[in-house]
C-alpha angles and dihedrals in degrees: 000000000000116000095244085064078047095052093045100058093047084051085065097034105053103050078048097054087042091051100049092040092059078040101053079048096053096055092035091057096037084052094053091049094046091050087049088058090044088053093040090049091053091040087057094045097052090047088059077053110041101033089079093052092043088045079052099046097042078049089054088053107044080053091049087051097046091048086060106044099117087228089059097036106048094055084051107052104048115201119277099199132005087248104111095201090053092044079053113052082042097064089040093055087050084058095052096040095055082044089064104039078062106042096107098071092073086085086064097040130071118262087235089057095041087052092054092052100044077050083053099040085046094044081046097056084039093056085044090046100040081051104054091045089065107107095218086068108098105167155002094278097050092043075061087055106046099038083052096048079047091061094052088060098044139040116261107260088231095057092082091046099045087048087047090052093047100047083052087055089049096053086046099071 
C-alpha cells in the first residue's frame, strides 16, 4: 500500500471516529439526564407519599415529649402510696411505657432526632432518680415538690428536644 491510499483511508476514519465518539457523548449524557428526571420525578412522588407519615410521626413525638415533661407528668400520676421509691419507679414505668408505645416512629424520624429524644426520656428518669435519693425527701408528695422546684431553677429535659423537633419539621417544607 502506498502512503497517499494511507493517508486516504485516515482521511475517512478519523472525521468518523470523531463523529461517533461526540456521538456516543451526546446519548450517554442525554441517558443520564433522562434517568436523573426520572429519579427526581419518583423522589417527588414518594414525598407526596411519606411527608404525612413523617408530619405524624414527628406529632407522636412531640406527644410523647409533652407526656413526659415532669411538669406535665407528675400532676398526672398522683401517688399511690406515700412510699417515694415506689412513687418513683412508678412514674418511671409510665415514661417507658409511653417510650415504648412510641418506639416505632423512629423509622420516620432522623437518627439525629431520635437520638435527642432517647437523651430527653434518660435526663427525665435521672431528675426523677437523683430526687428520690435525697435523703430530705420523705415521701411521694414531697418527691412531687421537690422534682417540680427543680424544674423552676432548670430547663425541662424535653424543651431541647421539642425545639430540636420543631426546627426538623421546618427543614422539612
Amino acid at each position: 500500500m502506498d502512503s497517499t491510499k494511507i493517508i486516504e483511508i485516515l482521511a475517512y476514519t478519523i472525521p468518523s471516529l470523531i463523529t461517533g465518539g461526540v456521538a456516543y457523548y451526546l446519548f450517554v449524557s442525554y441517558f443520564k439526564d433522562q434517568q436523573n428526571t426520572r429519579r427526581w420525578l419518583l423522589q417527588k412522588e414518594n414525598k407526596k407519599e411519606t411527608l404525612p407519615i413523617r408530619l405524624q410521626a414527628y406529632e407522636r413525638m412531640t406527644l410523647f415529649l409533652e407526656r413526659i415533661n415532669p411538669l406535665q407528668l407528675l400532676v398526672r400520676i398522683t401517688p399511690i402510696s406515700e412510699d417515694k421509691n415506689e412513687y418513683a419507679n412508678y412514674v418511671i414505668a409510665q415514661v417507658e411505657q409511653e417510650f415504648e408505645h412510641n418506639l416505632t416512629q423512629q423509622i420516620y424520624i432522623s437518627e439525629e432526632c431520635w437520638s435527642i429524644i432517647t437523651t430527653s426520656k434518660n435526663a427525665t428518669i435521672q431528675m426523677i432518680r437523683l430526687a428520690t435519693k435525697n435523703e430530705k425527701v420523705a415521701d411521694a408528695n414531697q418527691l412531687r415538690e421537690v422534682i417540680l422546684s427543680d424544674l423552676l431553677e432548670k430547663p425541662v429535659p424535653s424543651s431541647a428536644a421539642l425545639a430540636f423537633i420543631k426546627n426538623e419539621v421546618g427543614q422539612l417544607w
